[in-house]
C-alpha positions as CSV (number, residue, x, y, z in Angstrom):
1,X,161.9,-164.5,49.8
2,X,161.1,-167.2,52.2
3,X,164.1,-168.3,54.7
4,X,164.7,-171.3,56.6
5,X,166.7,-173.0,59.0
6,X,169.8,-174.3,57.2
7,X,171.0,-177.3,59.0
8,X,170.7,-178.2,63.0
9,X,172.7,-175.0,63.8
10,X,172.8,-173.0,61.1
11,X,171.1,-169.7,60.4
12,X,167.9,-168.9,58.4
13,X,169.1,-168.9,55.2
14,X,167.2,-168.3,51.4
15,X,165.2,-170.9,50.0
16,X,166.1,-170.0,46.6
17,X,169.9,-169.1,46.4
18,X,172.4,-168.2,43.8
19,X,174.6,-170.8,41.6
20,X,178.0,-170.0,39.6
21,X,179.1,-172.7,37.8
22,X,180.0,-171.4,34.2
23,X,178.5,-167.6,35.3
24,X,182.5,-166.9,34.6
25,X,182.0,-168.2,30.5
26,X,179.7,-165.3,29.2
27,X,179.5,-161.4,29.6
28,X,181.1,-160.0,33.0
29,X,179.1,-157.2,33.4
30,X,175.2,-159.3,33.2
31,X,176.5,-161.8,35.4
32,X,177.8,-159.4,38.3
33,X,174.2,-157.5,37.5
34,X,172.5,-160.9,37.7
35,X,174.3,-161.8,41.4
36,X,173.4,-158.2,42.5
37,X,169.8,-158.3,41.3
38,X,169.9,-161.3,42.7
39,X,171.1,-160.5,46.3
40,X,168.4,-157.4,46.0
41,X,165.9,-159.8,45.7
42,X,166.4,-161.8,49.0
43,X,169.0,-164.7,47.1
44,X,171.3,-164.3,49.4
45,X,173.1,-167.7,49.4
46,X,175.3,-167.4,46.8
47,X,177.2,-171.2,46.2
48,X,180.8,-170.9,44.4
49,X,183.7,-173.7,44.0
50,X,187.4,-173.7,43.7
51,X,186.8,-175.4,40.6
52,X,184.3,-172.7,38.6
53,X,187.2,-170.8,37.3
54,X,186.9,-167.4,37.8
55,X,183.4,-167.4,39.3
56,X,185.2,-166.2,42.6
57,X,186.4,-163.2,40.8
58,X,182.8,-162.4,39.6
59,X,181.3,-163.0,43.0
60,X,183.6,-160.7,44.5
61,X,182.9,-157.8,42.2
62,X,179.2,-157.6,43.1
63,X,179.9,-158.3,46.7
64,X,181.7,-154.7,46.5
65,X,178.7,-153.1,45.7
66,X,176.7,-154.5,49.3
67,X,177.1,-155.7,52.6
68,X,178.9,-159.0,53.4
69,X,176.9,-159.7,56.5
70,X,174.1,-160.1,54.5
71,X,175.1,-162.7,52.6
72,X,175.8,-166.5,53.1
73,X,178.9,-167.2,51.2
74,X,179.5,-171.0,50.4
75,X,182.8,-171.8,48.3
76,X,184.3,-175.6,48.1
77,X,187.3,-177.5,47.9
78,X,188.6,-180.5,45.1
79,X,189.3,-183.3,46.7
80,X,192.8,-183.5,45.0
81,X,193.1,-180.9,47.2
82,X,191.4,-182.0,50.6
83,X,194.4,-183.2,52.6
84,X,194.4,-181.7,56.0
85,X,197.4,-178.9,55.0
86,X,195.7,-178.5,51.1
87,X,192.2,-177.8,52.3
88,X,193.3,-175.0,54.9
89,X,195.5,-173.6,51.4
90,X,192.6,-174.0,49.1
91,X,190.5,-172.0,51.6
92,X,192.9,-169.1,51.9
93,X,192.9,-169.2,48.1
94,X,189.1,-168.7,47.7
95,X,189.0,-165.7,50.5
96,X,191.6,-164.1,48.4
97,X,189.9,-164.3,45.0
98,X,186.7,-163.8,47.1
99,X,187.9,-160.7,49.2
100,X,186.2,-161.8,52.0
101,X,187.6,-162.7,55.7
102,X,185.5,-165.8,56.3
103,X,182.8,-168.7,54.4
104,X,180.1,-169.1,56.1
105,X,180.1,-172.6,54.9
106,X,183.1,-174.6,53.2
107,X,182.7,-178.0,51.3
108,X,184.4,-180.9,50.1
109,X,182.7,-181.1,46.9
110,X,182.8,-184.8,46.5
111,X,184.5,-187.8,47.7
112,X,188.3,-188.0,46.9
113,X,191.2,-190.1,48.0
114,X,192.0,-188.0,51.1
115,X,191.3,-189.4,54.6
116,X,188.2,-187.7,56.2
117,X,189.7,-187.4,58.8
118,X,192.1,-185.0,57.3
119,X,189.5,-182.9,56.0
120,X,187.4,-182.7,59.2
121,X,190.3,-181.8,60.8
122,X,191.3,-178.8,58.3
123,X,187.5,-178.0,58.5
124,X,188.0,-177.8,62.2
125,X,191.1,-175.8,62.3
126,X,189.1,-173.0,59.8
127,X,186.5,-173.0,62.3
128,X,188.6,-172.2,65.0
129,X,190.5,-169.5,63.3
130,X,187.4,-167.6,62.0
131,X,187.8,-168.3,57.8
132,X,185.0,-170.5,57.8
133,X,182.1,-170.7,60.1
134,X,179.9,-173.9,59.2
135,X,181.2,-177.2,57.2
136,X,179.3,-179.9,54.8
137,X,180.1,-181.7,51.4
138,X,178.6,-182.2,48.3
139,X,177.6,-185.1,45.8
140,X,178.0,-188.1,49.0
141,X,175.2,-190.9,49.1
142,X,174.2,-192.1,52.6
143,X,177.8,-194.5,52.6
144,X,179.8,-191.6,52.4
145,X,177.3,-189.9,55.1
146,X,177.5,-192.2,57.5
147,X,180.9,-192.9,57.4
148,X,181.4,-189.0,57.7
149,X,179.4,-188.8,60.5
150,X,181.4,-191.6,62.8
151,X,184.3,-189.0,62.4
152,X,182.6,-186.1,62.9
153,X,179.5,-186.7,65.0
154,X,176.1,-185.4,65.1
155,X,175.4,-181.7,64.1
156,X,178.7,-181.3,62.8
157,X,177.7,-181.8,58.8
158,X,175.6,-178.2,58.0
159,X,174.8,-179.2,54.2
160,X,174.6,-182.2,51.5
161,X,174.7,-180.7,48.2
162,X,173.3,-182.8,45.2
163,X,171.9,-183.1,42.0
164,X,168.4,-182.7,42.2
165,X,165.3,-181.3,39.1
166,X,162.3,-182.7,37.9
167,X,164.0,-185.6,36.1
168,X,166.4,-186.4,38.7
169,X,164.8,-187.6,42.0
170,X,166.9,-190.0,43.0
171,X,167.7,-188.1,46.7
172,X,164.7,-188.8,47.5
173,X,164.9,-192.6,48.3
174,X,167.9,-192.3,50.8
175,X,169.6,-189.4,50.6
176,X,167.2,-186.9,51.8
177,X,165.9,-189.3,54.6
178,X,168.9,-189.5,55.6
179,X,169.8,-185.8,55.8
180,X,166.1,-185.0,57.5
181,X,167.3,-187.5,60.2
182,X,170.6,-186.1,60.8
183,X,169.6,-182.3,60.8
184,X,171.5,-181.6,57.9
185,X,170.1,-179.4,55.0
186,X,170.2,-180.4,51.5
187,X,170.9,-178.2,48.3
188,X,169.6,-179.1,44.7
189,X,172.5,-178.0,42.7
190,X,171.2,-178.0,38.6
191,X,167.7,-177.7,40.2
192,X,166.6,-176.9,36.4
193,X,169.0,-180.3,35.0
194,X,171.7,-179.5,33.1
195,X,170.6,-178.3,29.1
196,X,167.6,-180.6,29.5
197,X,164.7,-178.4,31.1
198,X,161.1,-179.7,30.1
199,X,160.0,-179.1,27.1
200,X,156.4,-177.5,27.6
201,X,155.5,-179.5,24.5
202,X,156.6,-182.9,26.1
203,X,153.5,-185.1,28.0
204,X,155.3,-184.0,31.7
205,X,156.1,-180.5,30.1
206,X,152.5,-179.9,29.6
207,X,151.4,-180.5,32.9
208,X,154.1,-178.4,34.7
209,X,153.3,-175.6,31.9
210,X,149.6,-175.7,33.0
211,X,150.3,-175.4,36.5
212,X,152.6,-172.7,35.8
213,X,149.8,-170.5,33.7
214,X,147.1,-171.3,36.1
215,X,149.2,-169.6,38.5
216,X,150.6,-167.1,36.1
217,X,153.9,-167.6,36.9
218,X,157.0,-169.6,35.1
219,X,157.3,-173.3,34.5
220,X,160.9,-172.4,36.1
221,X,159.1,-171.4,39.4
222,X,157.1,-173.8,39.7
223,X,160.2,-176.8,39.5
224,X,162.0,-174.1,41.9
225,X,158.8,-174.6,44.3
226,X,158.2,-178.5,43.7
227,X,162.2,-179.1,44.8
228,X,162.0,-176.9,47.6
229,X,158.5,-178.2,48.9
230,X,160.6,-180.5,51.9
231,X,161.5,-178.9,54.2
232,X,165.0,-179.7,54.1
233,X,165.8,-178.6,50.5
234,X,167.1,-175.5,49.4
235,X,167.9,-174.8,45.5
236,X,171.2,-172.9,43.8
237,X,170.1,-171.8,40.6
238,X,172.2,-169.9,38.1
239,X,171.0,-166.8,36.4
240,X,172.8,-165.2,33.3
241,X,171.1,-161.9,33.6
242,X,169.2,-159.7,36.0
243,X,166.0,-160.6,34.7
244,X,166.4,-164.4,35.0
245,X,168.0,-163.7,38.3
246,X,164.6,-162.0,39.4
247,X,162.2,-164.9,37.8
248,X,163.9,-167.2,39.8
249,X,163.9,-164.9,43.1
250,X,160.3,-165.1,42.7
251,X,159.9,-169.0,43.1
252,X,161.3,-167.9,46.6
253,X,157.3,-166.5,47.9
254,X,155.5,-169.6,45.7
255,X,153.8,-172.5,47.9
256,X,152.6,-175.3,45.8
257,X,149.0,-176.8,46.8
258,X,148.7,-180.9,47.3
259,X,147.3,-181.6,44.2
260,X,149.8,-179.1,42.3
261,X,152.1,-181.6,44.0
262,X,150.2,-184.6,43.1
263,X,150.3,-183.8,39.3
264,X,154.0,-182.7,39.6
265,X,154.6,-186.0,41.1
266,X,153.2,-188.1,38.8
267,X,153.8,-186.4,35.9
268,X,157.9,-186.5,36.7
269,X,158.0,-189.6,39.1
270,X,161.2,-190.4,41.1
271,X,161.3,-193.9,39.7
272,X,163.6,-196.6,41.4
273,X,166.5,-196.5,43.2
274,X,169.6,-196.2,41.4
275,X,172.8,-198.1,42.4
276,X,175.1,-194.9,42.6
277,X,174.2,-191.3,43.1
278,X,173.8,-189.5,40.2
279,X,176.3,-186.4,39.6
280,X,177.1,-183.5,37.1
């Protein structure tokens, strides 16, 4: 699995990590097998939320059966919850259902009604007692970033996390410029869209099928590989069992050629810049 750098300061972390949204709705058993398989595998970045249910539960069950130190735990907070005293009890919530001590990355996971300012300085006061050890945010377009960063400053902001797939490039006009400038990493959440993976009998389908037998690996890898091509873009995607756990793990060794990327491109272009950032 290849690692790197997440965010100005952060630590190597895996390209390919885990998702958990829904992994709470099916059989308990497969999906604790699928995070451990997983985590075997080198997916070590394993991205949870307040808001998935019991997917903190689940997580914490296959944590028991490995290390913690070898993983980098991301959980986040609602903002209906970020308020400077809310956030710091939201976090203490998720350890609990987690059974961990510390994150190593806590996010607001979009913009709410609460000051920034708040929630920076709950982030903050996690950092400096040891339950969280990094800080970012998820679903904010370059508006929300920049006014982020004149409270926080530079190399405060670890992660951007974001819709991003084949059919969804919209990060790429702004959002991921923006991120590459500021030293903060970006994570496709949904990197295979949400119910609507190409068909492999669809025009685009066909040419990301053919690249994916030519290499005699997975359509499913190869989308994994195309998203995480820039440097700056890791993916979280959810696995249901152990086997799809370890198809996706395998995206983590795949480097796609130029023209790979060429055809990817053009077959799924990013199209024009939309007015708002798209969101599940």
């Amino acid at each position: 699995m290849k690692q790197k750098k997440f965010g100005v300061k952060g630590p190597e972390v895996s390209v390919i990590g885990q998702g958990t949204w829904y992994i709470d709705r099916g059989d308990r058993k497969s999906a604790v097998a699928a995070l451990c398989r997983g985590i075997e595998l080198g997916m070590t970045h394993v991205d949870t939320a307040e808001m998935y249910g019991d997917a903190e539960l689940v997580i914490a069950d296959a944590m028991a059966a490995g290390e913690r130190e070898d993983l980098y735990l991301v959980s986040k907070v609602l903002p209906s919850n970020a308020s400077r005293r809310g956030t710091i009890a939201a976090c203490e919530r998720s350890l609990k259902r987690l059974k961990t001590d510390y994150l190593d990355c806590y996010l607001l996971h979009w913009r709410g009604s609460h000051e920034l300012e708040d929630t920076v300085a709950a982030f903050d006061q996690l950092m400096s007692a040891g339950k969280i050890r990094s800080w970012g945010v998820s679903n904010f377009d370059t508006d929300d970033l920049n006014e982020l960063l004149a409270v926080a400053g530079e190399g405060r902001i670890a992660c951007n996390q974001v819709l991003y797939h084949l059919q969804e490039r919209a990060i790429e006009h702004a959002v991921i410029p923006w991120c590459e400038r500021h030293g903060v990493a970006v994570v496709a959440y949904s990197p295979f869209g949400h119910n609507d993976f190409p068909s492999p009998h669809s025009r685009e389908g066909q040419v990301l099928q053919a690249i994916a037998d030519a290499r005699r690996v997975t359509a499913r890898q190869i989308a994994l590989a195309f998203l995480t091509r820039i440097p700056a873009v890791f993916a979280i995607p959810k696995a249901a069992s152990a086997e799809h756990a370890a198809d996706n793990a395998a995206a983590g060794k795949l480097t796609l050629s130029a023209s790979e990327i060429e055809a990817l491109d053009n077959a799924f272009p990013r199209g024009p810049k939309p007015r708002g950032l798209p969101m599940l």
